[in-house]
N, C-alpha and C positions, 0 to 999 in steps of 0.2 A: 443556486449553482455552487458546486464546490469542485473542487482543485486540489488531486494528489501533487506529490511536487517530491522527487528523489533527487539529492546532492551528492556526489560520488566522485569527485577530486582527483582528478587522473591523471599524470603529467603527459604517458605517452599510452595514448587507444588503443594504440595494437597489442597494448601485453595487460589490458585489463584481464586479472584473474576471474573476476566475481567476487573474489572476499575484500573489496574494498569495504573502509569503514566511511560511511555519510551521513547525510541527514536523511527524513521525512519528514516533510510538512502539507498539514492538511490547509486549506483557506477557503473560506465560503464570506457568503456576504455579513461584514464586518465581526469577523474572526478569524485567528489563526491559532494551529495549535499544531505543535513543530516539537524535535525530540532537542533541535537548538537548544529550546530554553533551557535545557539542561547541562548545557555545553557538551566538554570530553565523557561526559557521562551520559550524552544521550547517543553517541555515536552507535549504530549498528552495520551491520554489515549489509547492504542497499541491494545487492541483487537479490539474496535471500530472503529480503523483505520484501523485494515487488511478489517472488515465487508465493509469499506466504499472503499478500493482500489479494494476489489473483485467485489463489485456492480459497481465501474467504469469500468472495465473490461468489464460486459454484457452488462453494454449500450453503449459503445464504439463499442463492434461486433455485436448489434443488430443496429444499424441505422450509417448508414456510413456518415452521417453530421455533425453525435456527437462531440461533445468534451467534456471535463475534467478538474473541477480542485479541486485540492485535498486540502481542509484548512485547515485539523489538527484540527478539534473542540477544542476551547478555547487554540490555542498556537498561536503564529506568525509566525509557517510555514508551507508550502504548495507549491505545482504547478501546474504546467499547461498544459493539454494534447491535443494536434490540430493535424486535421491530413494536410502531406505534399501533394504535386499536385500529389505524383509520388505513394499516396497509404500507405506510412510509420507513425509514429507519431513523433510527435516535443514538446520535454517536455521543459517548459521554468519556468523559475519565473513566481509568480503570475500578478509580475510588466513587465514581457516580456523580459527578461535576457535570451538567451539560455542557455540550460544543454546540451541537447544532440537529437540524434536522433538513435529510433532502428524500427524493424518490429513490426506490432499487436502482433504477437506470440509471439515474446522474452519478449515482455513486460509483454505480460499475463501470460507466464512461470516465469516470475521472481514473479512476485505480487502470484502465484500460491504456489513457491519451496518456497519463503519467509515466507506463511504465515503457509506452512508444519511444517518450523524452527519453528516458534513459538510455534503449537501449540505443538510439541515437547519439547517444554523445559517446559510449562506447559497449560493445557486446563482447562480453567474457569470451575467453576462449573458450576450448571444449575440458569438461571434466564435473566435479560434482555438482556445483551452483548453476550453468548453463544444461545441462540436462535438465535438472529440476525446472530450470524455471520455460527453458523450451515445451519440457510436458507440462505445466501450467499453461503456457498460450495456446496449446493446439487442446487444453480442455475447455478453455473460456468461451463463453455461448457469442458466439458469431452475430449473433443481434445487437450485441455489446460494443463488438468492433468499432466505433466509427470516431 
């Protein structure tokens, strides 16, 4: 099982821009791999990264030669999404370090329930980060949702 996880530091919700700067962290069964470790340097801007892990999703289940990798706009970190011979995905460093491996689904449920969490704790107003990432959710396959 693995577990997106967005950190986005808000003092007050109602005036979340979207360009807040937080963390990602991925965690699966006894791993974690987080832009944390990188401190002030792994900071990216967290709405624009749920926008950019939901779009990797649709092209991920729309062309099955796809791969993935996630850079974190303007931090140093990110990964790497391939898929395995047997049909699964194999997320590594962007240098080819394994993290782990889960099914299309779990992944897309996590990046899915993760990005739910967020926008629960607060939803950008309207303008360029909340457009994006609103046309993100109303493209994400509905099977996925839950």
């Amino acid at each position: 099982m693995i577990v997106v996880e967005f950190d986005a530091p808000v003092d007050q919700p109602e005036q979340v821009t979207g360009f807040e700067l937080g963390h990602v962290t991925l965690r699966w069964d006894g791993g974690v791999h987080s832009s944390r470790q990188l401190g002030s340097r792994g900071l990216l801007m967290v709405y624009p990264a749920a926008t950019d892990l939901l779009d990797g999703v649709v092209t991920l289940l729309a062309h099955p030669d796809a791969s993935y990798v996630f850079t974190g706009a303007a931090s140093g970190w990110g990964f790497a999404i391939r898929r395995t011979r047997r049909g699964g995905l194999r997320l590594s460093t962007p240098a080819g370090r394994p993290l782990c491996q889960t099914s299309e689904a779990d992944y897309a449920v996590a990046v899915w329930r993760g990005t739910q969490r967020l926008l629960t704790a607060g939803t950008p107003v309207d303008g360029g980060p909340s457009a994006d990432l609103r046309a993100a959710l109303t493209a994400f396959p509905p099977a996925y949702r839950r």
